[in-house]
C-alpha positions, 0 to 999 in steps of 0.5 A: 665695368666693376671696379675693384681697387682700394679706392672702391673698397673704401667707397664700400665702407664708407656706406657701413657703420665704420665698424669691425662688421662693416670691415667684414661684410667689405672684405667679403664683396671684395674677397678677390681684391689684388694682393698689390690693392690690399697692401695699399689698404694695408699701409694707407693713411686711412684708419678704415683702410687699415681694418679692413685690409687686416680683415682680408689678410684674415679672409685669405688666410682662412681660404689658402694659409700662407705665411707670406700673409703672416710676414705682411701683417707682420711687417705693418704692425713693426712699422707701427702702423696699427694705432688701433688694438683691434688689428691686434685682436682680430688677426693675431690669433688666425695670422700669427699664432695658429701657423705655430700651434704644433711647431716651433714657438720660438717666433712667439718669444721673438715678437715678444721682445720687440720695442713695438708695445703693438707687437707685444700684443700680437705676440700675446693674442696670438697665444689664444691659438694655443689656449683654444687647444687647451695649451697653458703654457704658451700662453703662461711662457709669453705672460711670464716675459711680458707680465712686469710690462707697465704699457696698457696696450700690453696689460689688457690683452694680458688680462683678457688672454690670462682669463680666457687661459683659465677658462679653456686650457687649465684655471689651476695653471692660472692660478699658480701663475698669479701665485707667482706673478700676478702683483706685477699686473695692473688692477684692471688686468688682474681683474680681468684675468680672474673674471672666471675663478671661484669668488673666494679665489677671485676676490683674494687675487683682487684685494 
């Protein structure tokens, strides 16, 4: 009989690379996997059993959304269970910040308060559902609260989130946000963040 449990799943990846495509290619064998098994891959001690039980929230999202699977990945990044940002930057954008677009971003705002550094980052990647509508303001709005943040978990996303802000939704709203905001990012957020700009412009936010 065909065993489809968390201990097979991890069996199954543990014959991949260990990798985010690995956790992929899993997740799709195991595409009907019991909510109850995913969640003991969700909070297992395992670092592998944690991506891909992230991955799965992703694949059931994208099948049948359902907020019920935003509030259990939620529920895992307070309890600080996500020691890795890539179960931020996989996920943020599908579970947390795509239900929003076109409703309330108060619960944005909310996750942006939060005394978890990885819960300020979903609440910044997640703003790239947003940015992918070509909405600055989100995106700007979160980064204007978190931007004086000294912690790395947070200045990276701002940097790559800032960037893609640019690049998709409006660089001269970028650029009037690092007019008015940019010395409080780190060197390396900033540099990312102005990856795109015209060199003359990029060059002078770098210096």
């Amino acid at each position: 009989m065909d065993i489809r449990d968390a201990e097979a799943v991890l069996a199954a990846f543990a014959r991949t690379p260990g990798d985010v495509a690995g956790a992929r290619r899993v997740a799709r064998e195991f595409a009907d996997l019991d909510a109850g098994e995913r969640s003991a891959l969700l909070w297992s001690e395992d670092p592998g059993a944690r991506l891909v039980a992230v991955v799965l929230l992703v694949q059931a999202m994208r099948a049948h959304p359902d907020p019920e699977l935003t509030e259990e990945y939620l529920a895992a990044a307070k309890a600080e269970r996500f020691d890795d940002p890539v179960l931020v930057d996989i996920a943020a954008e599908e579970l947390v910040g795509a239900p929003l677009v076109g409703g309330s971003t108060g619960p944005l705002f909310a996750l942006a308060k939060s005394d978890v550094a990885t819960v300020r980052r979903v609440a910044v990647v997640a703003t790239l559902a947003f940015v992918k509508q070509g909405d600055a303001e989100v995106p700007l709005a979160i980064a204007g609260r978190l931007v004086r943040e000294r912690s790395e978990t947070v200045q990276s996303a701002l940097g790559w989130v800032l960037r893609e802000t640019g690049k998709r939704a409006s660089e001269p709203a970028l650029v009037a946000f690092l007019e008015r905001q940019g010395r409080f990012l780190s060197p390396a957020a900033r540099a990312t963040a102005t990856e795109h700009l015209p060199a003359a412009e990029r060059d002078r936010r770098r210096g």
